[in-house]
N, C-alpha and C positions, 0 to 999 in steps of 0.2 A: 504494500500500500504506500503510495507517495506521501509527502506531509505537504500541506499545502502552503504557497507561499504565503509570508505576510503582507497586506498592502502596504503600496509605498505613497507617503504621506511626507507634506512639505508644507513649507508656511510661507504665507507673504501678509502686506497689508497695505493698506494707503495711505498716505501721503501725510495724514494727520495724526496717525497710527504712535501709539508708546515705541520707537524702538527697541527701547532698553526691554520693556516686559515682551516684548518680539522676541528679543534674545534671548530672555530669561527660558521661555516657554519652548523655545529651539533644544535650548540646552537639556532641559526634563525629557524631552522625547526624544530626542536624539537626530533629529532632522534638518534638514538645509532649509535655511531663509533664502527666496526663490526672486529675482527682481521681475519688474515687470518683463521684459525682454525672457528674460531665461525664464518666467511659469508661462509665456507664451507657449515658447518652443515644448517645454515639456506635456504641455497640451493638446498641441499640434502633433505630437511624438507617441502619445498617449502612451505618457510613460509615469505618469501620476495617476493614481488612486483616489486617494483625498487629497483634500487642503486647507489646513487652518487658515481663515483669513481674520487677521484684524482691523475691522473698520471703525478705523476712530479708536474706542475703546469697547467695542462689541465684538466676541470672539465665534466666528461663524466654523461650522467644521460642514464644508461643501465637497460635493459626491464628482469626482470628476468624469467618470466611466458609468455608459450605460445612458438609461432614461435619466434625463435632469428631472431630479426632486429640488424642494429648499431648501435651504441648508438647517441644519442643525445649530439651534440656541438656546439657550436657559436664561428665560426672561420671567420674573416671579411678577413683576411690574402689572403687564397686559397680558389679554390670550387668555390660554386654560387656567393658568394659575391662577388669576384676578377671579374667571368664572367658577371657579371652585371652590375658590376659598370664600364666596359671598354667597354661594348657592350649591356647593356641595353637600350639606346635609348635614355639618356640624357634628356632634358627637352621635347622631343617629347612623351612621354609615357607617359600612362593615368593618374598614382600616380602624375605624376609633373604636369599636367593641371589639375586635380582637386583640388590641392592644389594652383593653379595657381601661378606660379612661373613666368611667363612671365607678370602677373601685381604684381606679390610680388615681385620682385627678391631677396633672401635670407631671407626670413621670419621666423619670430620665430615661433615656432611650439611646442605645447605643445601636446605630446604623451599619451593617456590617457592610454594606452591598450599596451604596447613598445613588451609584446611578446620576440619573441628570436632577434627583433632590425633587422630583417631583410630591413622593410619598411623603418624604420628612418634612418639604413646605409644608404639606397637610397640618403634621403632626404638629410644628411648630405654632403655627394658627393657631390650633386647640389647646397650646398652653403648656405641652411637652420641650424639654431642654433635650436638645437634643446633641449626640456626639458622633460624626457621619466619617465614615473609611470609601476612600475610593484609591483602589490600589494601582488604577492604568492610568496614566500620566497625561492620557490623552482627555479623559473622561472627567477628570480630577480638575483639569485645567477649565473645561469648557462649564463647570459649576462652579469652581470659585470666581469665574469670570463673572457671571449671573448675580452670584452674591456681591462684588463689588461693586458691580454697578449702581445694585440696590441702595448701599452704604453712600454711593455719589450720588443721589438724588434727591429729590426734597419732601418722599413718600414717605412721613413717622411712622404711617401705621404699617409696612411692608420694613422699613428698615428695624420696627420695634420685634417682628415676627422671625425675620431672619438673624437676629441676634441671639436667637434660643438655635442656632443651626454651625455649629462650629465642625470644621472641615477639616480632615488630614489626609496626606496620602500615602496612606500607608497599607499592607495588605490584616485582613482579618486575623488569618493565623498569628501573624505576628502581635498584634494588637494584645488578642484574647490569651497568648502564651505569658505575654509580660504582668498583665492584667491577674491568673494565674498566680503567677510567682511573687506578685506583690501582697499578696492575702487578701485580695480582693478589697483593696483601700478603696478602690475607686468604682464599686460595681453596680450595675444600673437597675434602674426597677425592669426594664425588658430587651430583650435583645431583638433585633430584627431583622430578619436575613429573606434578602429575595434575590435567588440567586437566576444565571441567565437563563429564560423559558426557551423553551427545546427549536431549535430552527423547524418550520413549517416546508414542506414540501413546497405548495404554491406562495411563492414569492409573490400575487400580488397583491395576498391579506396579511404580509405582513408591516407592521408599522413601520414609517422612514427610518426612527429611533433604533428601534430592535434589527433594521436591516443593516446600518452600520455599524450595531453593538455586536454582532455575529461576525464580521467582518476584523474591526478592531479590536475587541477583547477577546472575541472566543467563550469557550465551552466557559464554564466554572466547573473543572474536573475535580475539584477540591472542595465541595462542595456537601459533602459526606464528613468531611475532617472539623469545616469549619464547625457545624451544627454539634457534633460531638463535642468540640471544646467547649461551646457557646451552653449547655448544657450545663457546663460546671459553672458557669460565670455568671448569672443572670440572679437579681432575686426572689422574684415572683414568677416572671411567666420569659420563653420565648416563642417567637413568632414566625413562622417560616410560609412567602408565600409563594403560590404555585397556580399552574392551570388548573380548571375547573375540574378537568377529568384525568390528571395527572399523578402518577404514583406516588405515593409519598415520599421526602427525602432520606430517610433514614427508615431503617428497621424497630426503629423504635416508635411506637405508638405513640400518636397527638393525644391526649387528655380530649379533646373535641376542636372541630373545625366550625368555621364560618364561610359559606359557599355563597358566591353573587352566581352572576349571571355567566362570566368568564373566569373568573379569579377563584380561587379556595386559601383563605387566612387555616392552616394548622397552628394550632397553640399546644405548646408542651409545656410542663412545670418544671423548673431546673431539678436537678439531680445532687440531692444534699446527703 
């Protein structure tokens, strides 16, 4: 069996563009800052994958192969996040009962899997502190990006929400091994692992999101390990989510699940 390549992914930006955090953000990934002349040619070459661009100070991750989608952003401001958090359904929706915010109310919550932060805005909204791991540098980038914007802008009530959403990039195992060894100084009322949902046969129901996260992160083959540790670590409850009609992640029995339409919340009780 072949292993398949990784995409090749490059950055550039315009003209009003941070350099320095251009740089910075070259360096975490490991890729070339591309000018305009040179991400032409590599365009035209169709020897680029993706491409981080930074406009201004908005950090887009655009698809360069294939059907043109939009690009890729973490905007908590407007869009879904604004409609969600104003008309998602507050602690009535499935996210906040699994996390059981009506016996936690404002729980710390430790994010193993934080993604593009969608879930943990939720969570932060509702009044949860929250502590969010994104291990791929590429993914890590394109959410603290979102966050700082937020922090540049003159929204208190969106800059007061993501203040409870504190970011690192670091990977889970590691996190939950030190966390471990510390006797559990700093451990959370839940833990929350939603690890990557299984690639779909027909590409065209899958999300733009989920179709680059399958591309640039890959499987979460580790996935079995995290949940075990995550297990010893938590002090009420954790939280593992999945597809609706998908196996469970571990061998080990959920205490009980909460099932939508698409999504299934397993909730396990840590292991004391």
């Amino acid at each position: 069996m072949s292993i398949p390549s990784l995409p090749v992914i490059a950055l550039s930006g315009s003209e009003q563009c941070d350099i320095k955090l251009l740089e910075s953000i070259a360096t975490q990934i490991s890729a070339p800052i591309l000018s305009p002349p040179d991400l032409s040619s590599a365009l035209t070459a169709q020897s680029l994958d993706y491409l981080l661009y930074l406009d201004n100070d908005r950090l887009e991750l655009r698809a360069c192969q294939g059907k043109k989608t939009n690009a890729v952003i973490v905007d908590f401001l407007t869009g879904k996040s604004r409609h969600r958090r104003l008309y998602g359904g507050g602690k009535g929706q499935n996210l906040s009962k699994a996390i059981g915010l009506k016996k936690i109310p404002n729980a710390s919550v430790l994010d193993l899997t934080a993604g593009l932060g969608g879930d943990a805005f939720v969570l932060a909204s509702l009044g949860c502190q929250l502590t969010l791991l994104e291990r791929n540098p590429v993914v890590y980038n394109l959410l603290n990006n979102g966050l700082q914007r937020v922090f540049n802008s003159d929204n208190n009530e969106v800059k007061q929400i993501c203040s409870r959403m504190n970011l690192y990039n670091q990977s889970a195992i590691e996190y939950l091994t030190q966390l471990i060894s510390s006797n559990n100084a700093l451990i959370p009322d839940v833990i929350y692992l939603d690890p990557m949902f299984p690639a779909r046969k027909k590409s065209a129901k899958v999300k733009k999101e989920m179709s680059f996260f399958h591309d640039i992160v890959g499987d979460d083959s580790d996935s079995h390990h995290v949940l075990a540790l995550a297990l010893k670590c938590a002090s009420k409850r954790i939280v593992v989510k999945r597809p609706r009609l998908a196996e469970t992640l571990s061998k080990v029995k959920p205490q009980f699940s909460i099932t939508g339409k698409s999504t299934r919340y397993d909730i396990y009780h840590p292991i004391t």
